[in-house]
C-alpha positions as CSV (number, residue, x, y, z in Angstrom):
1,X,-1.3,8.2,7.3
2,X,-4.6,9.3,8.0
3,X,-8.0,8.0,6.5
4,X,-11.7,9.0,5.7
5,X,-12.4,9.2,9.9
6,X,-16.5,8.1,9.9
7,X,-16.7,8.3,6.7
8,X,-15.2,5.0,5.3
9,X,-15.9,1.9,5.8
10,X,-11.8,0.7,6.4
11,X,-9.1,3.9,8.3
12,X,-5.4,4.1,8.1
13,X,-3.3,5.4,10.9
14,X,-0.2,7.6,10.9
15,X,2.5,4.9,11.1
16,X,0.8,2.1,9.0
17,X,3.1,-0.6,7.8
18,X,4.7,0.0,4.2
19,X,6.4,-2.7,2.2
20,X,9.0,-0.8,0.2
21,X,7.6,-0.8,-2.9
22,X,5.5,2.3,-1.4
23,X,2.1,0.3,-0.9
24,X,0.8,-0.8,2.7
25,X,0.7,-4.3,3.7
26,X,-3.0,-4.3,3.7
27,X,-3.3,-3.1,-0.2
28,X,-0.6,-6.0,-0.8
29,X,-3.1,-8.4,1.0
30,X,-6.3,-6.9,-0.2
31,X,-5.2,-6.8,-3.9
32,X,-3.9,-9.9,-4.5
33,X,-6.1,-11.7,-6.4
34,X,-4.8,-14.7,-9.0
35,X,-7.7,-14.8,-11.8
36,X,-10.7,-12.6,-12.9
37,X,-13.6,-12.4,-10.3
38,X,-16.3,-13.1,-13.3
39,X,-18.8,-10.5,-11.9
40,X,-16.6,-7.5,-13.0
41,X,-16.8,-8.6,-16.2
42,X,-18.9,-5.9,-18.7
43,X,-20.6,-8.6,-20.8
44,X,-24.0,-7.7,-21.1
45,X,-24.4,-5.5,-18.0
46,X,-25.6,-2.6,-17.9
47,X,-24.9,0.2,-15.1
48,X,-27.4,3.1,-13.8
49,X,-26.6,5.9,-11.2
50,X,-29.0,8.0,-9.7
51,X,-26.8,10.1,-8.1
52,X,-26.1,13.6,-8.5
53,X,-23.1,12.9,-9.0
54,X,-21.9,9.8,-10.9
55,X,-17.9,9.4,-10.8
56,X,-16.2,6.6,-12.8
57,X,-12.6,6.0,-11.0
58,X,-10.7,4.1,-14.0
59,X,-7.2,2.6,-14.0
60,X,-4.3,0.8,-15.6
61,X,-4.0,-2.2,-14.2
62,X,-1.1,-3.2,-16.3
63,X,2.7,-4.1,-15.9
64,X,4.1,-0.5,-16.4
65,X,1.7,1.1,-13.7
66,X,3.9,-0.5,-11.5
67,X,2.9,-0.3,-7.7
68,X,0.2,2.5,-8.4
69,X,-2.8,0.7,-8.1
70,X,-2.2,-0.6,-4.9
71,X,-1.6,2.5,-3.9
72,X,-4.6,3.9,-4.8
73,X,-6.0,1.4,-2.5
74,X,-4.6,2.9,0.5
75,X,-5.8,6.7,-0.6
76,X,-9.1,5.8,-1.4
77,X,-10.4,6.1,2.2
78,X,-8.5,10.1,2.3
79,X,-10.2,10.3,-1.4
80,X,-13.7,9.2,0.3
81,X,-13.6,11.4,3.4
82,X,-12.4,14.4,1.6
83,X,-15.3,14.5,-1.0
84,X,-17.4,14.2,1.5
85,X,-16.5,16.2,4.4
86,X,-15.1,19.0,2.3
87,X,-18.1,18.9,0.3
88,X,-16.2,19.1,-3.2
89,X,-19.2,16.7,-4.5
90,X,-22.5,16.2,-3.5
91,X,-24.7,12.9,-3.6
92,X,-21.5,11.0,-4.8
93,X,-21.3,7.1,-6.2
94,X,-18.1,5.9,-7.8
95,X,-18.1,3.2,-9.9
96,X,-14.1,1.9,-10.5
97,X,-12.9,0.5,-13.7
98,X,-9.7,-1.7,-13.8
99,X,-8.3,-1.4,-17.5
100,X,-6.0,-4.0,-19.0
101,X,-5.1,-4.8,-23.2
102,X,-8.0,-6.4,-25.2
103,X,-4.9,-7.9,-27.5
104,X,-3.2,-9.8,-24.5
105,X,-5.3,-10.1,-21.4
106,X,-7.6,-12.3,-20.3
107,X,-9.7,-9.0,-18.1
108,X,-8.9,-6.1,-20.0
109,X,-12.2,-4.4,-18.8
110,X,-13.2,-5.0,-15.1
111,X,-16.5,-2.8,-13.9
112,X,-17.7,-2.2,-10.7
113,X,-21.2,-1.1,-9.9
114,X,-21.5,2.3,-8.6
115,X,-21.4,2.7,-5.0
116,X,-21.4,4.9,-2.1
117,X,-17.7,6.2,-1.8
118,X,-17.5,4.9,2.1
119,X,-17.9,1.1,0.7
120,X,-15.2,1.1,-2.5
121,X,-13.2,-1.3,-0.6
122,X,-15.9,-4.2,-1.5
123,X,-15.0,-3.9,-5.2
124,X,-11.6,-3.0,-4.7
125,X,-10.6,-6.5,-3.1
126,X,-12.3,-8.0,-6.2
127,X,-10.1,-6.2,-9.1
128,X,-7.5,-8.5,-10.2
129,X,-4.2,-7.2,-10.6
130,X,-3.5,-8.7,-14.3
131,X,-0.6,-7.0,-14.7
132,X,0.1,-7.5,-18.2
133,X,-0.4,-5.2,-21.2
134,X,1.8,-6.8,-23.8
135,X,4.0,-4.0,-24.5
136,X,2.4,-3.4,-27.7
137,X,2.2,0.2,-28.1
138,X,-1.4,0.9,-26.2
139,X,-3.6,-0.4,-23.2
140,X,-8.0,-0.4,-23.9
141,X,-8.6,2.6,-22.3
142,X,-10.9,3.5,-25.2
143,X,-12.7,0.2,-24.5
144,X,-13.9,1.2,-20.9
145,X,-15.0,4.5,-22.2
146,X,-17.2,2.4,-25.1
147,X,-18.8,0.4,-22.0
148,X,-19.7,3.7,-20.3
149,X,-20.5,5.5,-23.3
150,X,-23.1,3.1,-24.1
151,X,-23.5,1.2,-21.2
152,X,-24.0,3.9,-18.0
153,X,-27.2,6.1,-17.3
154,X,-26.6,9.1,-15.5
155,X,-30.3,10.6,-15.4
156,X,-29.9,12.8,-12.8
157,X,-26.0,13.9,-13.2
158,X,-25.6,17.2,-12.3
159,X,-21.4,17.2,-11.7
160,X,-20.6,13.2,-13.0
161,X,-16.8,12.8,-13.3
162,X,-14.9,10.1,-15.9
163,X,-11.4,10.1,-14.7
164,X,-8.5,7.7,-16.2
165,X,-5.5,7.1,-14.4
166,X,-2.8,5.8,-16.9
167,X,0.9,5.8,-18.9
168,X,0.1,4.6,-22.2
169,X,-1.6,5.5,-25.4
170,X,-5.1,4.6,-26.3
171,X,-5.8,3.2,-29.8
172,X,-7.5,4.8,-32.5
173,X,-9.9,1.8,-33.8
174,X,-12.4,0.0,-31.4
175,X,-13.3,-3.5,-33.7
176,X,-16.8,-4.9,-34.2
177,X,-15.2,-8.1,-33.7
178,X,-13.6,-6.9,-30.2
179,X,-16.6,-5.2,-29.1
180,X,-19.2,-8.2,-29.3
181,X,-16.6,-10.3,-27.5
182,X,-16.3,-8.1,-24.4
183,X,-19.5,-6.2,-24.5
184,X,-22.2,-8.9,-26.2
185,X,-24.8,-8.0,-28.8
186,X,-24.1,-6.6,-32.1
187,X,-22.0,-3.8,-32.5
188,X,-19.8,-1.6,-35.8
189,X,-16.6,-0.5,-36.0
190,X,-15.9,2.5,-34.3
191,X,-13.1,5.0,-33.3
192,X,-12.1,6.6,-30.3
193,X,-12.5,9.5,-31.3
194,X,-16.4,9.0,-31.5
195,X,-16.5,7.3,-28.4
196,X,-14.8,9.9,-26.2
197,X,-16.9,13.0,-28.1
198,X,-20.1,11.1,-26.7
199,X,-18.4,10.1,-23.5
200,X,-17.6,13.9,-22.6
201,X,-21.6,14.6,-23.8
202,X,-22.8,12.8,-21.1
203,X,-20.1,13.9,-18.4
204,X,-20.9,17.4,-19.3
205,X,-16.9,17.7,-20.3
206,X,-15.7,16.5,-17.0
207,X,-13.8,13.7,-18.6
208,X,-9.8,14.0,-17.5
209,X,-7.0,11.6,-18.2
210,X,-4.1,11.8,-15.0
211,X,-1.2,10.6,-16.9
212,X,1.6,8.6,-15.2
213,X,5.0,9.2,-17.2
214,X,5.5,6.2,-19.1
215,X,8.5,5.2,-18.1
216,X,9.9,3.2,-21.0
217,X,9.9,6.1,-23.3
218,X,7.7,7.9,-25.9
219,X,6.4,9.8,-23.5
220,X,5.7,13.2,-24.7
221,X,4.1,11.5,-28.1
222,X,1.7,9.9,-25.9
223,X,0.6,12.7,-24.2
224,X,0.5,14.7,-27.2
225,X,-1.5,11.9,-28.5
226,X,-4.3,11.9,-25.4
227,X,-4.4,15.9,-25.9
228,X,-5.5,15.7,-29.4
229,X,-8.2,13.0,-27.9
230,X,-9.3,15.3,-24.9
231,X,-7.9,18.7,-24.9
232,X,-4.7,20.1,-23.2
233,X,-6.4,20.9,-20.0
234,X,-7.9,17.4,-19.8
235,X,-4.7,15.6,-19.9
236,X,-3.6,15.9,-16.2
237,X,0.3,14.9,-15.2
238,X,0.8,13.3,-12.4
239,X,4.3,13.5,-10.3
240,X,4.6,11.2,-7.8
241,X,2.4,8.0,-7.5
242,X,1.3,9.3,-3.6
243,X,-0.3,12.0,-5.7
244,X,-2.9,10.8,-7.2
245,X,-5.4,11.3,-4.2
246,X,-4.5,14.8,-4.1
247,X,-4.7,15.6,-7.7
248,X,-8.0,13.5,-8.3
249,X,-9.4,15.6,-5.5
250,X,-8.2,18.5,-6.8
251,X,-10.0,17.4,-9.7
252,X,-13.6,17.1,-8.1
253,X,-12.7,20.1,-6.0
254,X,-12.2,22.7,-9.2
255,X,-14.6,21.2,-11.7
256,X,-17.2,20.9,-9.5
257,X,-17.0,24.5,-8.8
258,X,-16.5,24.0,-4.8
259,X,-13.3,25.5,-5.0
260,X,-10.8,27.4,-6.9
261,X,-7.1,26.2,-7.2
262,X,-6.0,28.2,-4.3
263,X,-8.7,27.7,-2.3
264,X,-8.2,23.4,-2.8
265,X,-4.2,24.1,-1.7
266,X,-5.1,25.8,1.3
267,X,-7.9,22.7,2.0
268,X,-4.8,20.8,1.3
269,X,-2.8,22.4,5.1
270,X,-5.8,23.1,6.8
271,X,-8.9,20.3,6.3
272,X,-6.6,17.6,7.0
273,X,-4.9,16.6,10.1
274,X,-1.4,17.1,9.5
275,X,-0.9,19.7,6.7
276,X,0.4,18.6,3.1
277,X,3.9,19.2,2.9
278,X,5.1,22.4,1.0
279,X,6.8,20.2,-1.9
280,X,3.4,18.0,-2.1
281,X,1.3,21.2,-2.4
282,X,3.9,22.6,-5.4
283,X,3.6,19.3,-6.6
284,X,-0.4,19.1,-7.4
285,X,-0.5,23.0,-7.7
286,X,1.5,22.1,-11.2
287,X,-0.1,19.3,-12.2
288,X,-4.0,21.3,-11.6
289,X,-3.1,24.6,-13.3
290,X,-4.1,23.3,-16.9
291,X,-7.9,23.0,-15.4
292,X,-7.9,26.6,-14.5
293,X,-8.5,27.4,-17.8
294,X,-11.4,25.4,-17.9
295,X,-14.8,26.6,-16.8
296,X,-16.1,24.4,-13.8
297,X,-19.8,23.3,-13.6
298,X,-22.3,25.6,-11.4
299,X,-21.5,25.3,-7.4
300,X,-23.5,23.5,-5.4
301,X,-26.1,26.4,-3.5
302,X,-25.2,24.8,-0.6
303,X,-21.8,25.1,1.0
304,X,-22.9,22.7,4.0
305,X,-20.8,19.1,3.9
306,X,-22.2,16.7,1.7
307,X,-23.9,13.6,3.3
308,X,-23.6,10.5,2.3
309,X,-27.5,9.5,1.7
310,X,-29.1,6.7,0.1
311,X,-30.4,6.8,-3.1
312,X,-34.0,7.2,-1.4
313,X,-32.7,10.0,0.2
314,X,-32.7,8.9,3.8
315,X,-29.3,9.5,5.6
316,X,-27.9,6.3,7.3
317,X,-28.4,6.8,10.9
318,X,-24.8,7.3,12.9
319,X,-23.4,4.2,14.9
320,X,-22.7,6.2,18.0
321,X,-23.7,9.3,19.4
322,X,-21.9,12.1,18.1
323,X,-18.1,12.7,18.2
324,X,-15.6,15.6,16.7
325,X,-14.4,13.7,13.7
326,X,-11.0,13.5,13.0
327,X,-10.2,15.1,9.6
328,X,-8.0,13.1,6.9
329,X,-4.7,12.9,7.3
330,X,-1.4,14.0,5.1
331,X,-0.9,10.4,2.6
């Protein structure tokens, strides 16, 4: 498997050891932590992102999401080096989310700060793989969007992202009760409704649910449910679990107005270094068509690769002279 090449702080090599639940050995290592690493918690924090653009990487972390999120672990360096040396987004921080059940677990909402993409593995190794959920008809999805909702300034987003990778339903009621207990202060009753409407306002729409077929049935009521919430073309189905990078690309890709869906396919057997399999490529070209219809955000004016600067603009300096960079690989 190949990795983000210069661009990450951590690579992965073709040949990598798996376990066979899917995941690599590192990602079972990395991820393993027993109890909640208190910093992640949102209670009275507050995150700001001066970025161009902002990208909140949210997922379940519950029982039913079964090996996914460690696998996300081991795309996240393609996922880094592919935003930037494709340039599908420019100026990009990522803050990720780890989303649990506020009715039966003890971290239901985990935040990261936002960071540069090449560095995601320091908040990575401190989510902690709960793993519950409670089996109660819903995970707190809505919860995480409150924090961001009313928690995040994006002052100088021009293509922020919100993305939530999940299997379950969201519920309809967010409690005052709830709310001061996770979040501090004083808050009211609320739906989700409200919160995702002034979510989407500040992500200029670019606020996308990739769904992961919940496995223990219900499944098309869910999804019906979370296309009522964001809209048809916002409610993204993921196949396969080694997906995910390639349809959350695909994501930042076509909403960002880089590319169209054609264009990101081809990317997909030519900007890495071995080509997507044919099968992968019909894979994400299904689950991307619904965004289509959508209308991306205006292109960058540039088409050069994005750099990845610091926030006072100055480009961190490279460790060795220069060297033809190996692209990211097939995963």
């Amino acid at each position: 498997m190949g990795g983000g090449g210069q661009i990450y702080d951590r690579d992965t090599k073709d040949g990598y050891t798996k376990t066979t639940g899917g995941f690599s050995t590192a990602a079972a290592t990395e991820m393993s932590r027993s109890r909640i690493d208190t910093g992640l918690l949102p209670k009275n924090r507050r995150l700001t992102c001066t970025a161009l653009s902002p990208v909140v990487f949210g997922f379940d972390v519950t029982g039913s999401m079964g090996n996914l999120p460690k696998i996300i672990y081991d795309k996240m360096p393609l996922i880094a080096g592919q935003i930037v040396e494709c340039g599908y987004l420019r100026d990009a921080q990522m803050s990720l989310a780890a989303i649990g059940d506020v009715q039966s677990d003890s971290a239901p909402v985990q935040i990261g700060d936002f960071a540069k993409v090449r560095t995601l593995d320091d908040w990575l190794k401190r989510i902690w793989l709960e793993g519950k959920g409670g089996g109660n008809g819903g995970e707190s999805y809505e919860y995480t969007a409150y924090f961001y909702a009313k928690y995040c300034d994006i002052p100088n987003a021009t293509t922020p992202f919100f993305l939530i990778t999940g299997d379950e339903d969201y519920r309809e009621t967010l409690y005052e009760s709830e709310l001061a207990k996770h979040f501090g202060g004083k808050h009211k009753t609320t739906t989700a409704k409200k919160v995702f409407a002034e979510l989407k306002k500040k992500f200029k729409g670019n606020v996308f649910l990739i769904h992961r077929e919940y496995a223990q049935g219900d499944d098309a009521r869910i999804v019906s449910h979370w296309e009522e919430l964001l809209g048809e073309e916002r409610v993204i189905r993921l196949g396969s679990d080694p997906a995910i990078a390639d349809v959350t690309l695909g994501l930042f890709a076509i909403m960002s107005g880089s590319r169209t869906l054609e264009e990101y396919l081809d990317d997909m057997k030519t900007k890495r270094d071995k080509a997507q399999t044919k099968a992968r490529i019909e894979e994400v070209r299904k689950s991307l068509e619904p965004i289509t219809r959508l209308t991306p955000l205006t292109p960058p004016t540039s088409t050069a690769p994005a750099t990845d600067a610091d926030e006072d603009g100055d480009k961190d300096p490279p460790s060795a002279p220069p060297t033809k960079k190996k692209k990211p690989g097939r995963v």
